[in-house]
N, CA and C of each residue as an Amber inpcrd file, in Angstrom:
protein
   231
  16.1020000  22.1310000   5.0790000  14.8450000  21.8030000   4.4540000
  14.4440000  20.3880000   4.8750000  13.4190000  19.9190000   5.2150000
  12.7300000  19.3850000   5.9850000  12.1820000  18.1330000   4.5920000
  12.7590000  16.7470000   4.3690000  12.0380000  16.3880000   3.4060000
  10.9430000  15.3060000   4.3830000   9.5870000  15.3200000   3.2010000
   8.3970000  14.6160000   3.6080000   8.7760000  13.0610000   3.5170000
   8.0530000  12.2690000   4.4470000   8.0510000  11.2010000   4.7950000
   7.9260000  10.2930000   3.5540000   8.8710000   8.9900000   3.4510000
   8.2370000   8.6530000   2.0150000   8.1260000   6.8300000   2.6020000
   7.1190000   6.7620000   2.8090000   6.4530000   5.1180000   3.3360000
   7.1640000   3.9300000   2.6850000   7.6260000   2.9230000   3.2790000
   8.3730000   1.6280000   2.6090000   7.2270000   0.6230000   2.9120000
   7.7350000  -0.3070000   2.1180000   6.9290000  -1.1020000   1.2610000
   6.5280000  -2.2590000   2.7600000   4.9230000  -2.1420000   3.4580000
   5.1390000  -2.4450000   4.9460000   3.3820000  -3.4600000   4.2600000
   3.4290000  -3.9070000   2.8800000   2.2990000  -5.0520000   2.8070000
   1.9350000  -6.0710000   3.5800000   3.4200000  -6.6950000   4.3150000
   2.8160000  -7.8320000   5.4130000   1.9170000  -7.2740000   6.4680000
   1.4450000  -5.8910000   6.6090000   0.5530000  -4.5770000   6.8230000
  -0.2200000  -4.7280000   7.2010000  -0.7970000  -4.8890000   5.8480000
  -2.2290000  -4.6430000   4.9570000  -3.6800000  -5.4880000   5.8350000
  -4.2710000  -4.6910000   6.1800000  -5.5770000  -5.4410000   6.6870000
  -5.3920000  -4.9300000   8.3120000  -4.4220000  -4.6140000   8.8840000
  -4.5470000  -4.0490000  10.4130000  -4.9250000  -3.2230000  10.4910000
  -5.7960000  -2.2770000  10.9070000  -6.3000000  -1.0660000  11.2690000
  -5.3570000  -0.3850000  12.2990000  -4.8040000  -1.2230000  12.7550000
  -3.8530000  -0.3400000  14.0320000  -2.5970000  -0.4280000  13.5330000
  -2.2970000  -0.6750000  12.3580000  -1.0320000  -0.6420000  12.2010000
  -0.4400000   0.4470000  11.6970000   1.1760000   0.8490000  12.0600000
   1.2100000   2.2210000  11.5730000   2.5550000   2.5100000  10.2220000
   2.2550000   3.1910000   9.8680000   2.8420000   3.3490000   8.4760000
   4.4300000   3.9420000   9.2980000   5.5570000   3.1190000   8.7470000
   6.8170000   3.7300000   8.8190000   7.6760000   4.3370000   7.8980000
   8.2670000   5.3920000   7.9600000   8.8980000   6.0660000   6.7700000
  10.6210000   6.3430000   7.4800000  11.3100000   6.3040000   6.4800000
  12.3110000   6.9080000   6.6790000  12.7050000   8.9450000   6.6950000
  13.3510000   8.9700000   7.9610000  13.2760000  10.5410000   7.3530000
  14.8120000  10.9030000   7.9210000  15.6850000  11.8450000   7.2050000
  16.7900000  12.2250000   7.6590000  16.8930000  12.8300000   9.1060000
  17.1520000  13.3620000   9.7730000  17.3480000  13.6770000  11.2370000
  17.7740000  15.1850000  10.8330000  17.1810000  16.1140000  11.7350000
  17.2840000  17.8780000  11.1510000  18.5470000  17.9960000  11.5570000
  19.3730000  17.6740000  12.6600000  20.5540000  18.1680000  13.4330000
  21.3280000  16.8240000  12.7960000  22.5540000  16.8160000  12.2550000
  23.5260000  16.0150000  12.1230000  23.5880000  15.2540000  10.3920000
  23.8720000  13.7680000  10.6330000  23.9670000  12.8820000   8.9400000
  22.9760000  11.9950000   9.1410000  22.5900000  11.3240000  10.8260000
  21.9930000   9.9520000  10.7010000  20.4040000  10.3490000  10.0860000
  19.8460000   9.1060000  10.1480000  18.3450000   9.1480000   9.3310000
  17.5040000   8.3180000  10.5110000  16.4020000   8.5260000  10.9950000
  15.1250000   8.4350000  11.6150000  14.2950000   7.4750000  10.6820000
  13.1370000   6.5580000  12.1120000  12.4510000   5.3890000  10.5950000
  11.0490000   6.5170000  11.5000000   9.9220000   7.0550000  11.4170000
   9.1210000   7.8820000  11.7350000   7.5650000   6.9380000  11.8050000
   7.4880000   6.7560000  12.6750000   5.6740000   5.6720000  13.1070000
   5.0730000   6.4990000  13.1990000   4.0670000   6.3130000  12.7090000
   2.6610000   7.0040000  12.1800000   1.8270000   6.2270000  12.5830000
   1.3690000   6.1540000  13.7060000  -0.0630000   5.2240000  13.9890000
  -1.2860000   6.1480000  13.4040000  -2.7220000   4.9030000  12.9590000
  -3.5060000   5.5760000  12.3230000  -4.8210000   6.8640000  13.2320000
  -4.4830000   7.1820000  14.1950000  -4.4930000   8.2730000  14.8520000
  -3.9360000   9.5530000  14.6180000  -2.9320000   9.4640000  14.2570000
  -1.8040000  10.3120000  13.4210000  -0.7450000  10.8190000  14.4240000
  -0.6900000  10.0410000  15.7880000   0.4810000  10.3790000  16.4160000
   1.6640000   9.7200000  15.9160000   3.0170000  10.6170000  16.1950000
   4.1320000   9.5140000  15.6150000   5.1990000   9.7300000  16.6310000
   6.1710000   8.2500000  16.4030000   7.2390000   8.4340000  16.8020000
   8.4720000   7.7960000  16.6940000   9.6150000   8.6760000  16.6820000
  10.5170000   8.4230000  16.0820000  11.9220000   7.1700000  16.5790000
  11.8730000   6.7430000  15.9870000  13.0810000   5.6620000  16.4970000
  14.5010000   6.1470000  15.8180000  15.4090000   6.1410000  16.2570000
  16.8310000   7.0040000  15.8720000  17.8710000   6.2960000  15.9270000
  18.8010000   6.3450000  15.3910000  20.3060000   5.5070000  15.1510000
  20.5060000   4.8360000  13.6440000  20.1930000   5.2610000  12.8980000
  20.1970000   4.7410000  11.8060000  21.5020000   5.6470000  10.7720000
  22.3190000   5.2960000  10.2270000  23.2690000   5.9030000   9.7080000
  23.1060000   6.1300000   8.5040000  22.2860000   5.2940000   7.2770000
  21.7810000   6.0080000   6.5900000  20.4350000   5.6640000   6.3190000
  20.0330000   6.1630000   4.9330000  18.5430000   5.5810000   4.5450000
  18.0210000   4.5310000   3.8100000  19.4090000   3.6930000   3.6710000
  18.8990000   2.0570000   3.1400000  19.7540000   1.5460000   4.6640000
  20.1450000   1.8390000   5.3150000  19.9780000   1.0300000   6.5560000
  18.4420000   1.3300000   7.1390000  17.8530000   2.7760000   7.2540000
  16.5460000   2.9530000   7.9380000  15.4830000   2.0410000   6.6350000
  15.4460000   1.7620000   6.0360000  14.4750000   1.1250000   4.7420000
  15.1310000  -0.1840000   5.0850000  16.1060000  -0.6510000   5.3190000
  16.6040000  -2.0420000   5.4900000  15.5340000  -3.1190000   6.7680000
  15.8020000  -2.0490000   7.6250000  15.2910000  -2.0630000   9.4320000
  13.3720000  -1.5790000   9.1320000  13.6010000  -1.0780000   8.2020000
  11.7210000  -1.1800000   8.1760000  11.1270000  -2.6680000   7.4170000
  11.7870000  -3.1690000   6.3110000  11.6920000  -4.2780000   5.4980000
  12.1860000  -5.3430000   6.4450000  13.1360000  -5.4450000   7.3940000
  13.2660000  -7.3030000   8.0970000  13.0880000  -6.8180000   9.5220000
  12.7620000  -5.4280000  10.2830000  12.4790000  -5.5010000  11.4750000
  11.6280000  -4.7810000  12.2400000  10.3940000  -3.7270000  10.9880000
   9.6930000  -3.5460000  12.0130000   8.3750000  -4.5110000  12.4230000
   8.1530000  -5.3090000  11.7820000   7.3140000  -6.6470000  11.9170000
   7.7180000  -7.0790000  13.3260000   8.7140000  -7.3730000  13.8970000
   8.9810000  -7.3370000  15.1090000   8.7940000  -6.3150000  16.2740000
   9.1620000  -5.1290000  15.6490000   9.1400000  -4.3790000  16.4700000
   8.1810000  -4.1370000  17.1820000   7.1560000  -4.0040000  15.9290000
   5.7610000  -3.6600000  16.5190000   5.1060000  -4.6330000  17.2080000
   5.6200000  -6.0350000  16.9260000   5.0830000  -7.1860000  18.3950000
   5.6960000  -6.8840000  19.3510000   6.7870000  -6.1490000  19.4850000
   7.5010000  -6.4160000  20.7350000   6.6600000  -4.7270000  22.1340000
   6.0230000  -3.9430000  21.2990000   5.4360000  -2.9420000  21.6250000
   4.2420000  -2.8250000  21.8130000   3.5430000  -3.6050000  21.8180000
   2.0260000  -3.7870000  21.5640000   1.3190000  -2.9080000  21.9390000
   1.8200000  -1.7830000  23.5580000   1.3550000  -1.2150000  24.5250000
   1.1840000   0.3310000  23.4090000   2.4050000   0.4660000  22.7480000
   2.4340000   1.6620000  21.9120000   0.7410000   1.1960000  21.0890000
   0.3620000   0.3760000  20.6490000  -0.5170000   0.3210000  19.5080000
  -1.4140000   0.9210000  20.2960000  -1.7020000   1.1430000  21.5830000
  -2.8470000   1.4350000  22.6280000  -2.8290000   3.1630000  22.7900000
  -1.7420000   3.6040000  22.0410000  -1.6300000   5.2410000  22.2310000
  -2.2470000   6.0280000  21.1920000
């Protein structure tokens, strides 16, 4: 069973239009957990290695603020 995306708390956010909502989601095959980008287009994609879901909520709260500078080219998709 397939659970729905549930968005972490991404306020330093708020006001980008291109910015995309990240959620944690378990991974269908195996234990680890997925953080799932949602740009506001509604394409997404998944970043993987996360062992559980306060490590994937950990890595959305102190690193996707980075991430998403370090990708800029993705914001263009």
């Amino acid at each position: 069973m397939e659970l729905p995306a549930r968005p972490c708390d991404t306020h330093w956010m708020d006001g980008d239009l291109e910015t995309p909502e990240f959620a944690p989601r378990p991974e269908k095959i195996g234990s680890g957990w997925l953080v799932i980008v949602t740009w506001p287009d509604g394409v997404q994609q998944q970043l993987a290695g996360f062992k559980s879901e306060a490590e994937a909520e950990e890595w959305i709260r102190k690193d996707a603020f980075a991430w998403l500078q370090q990708h800029p080219k993705t914001r263009l998709a």
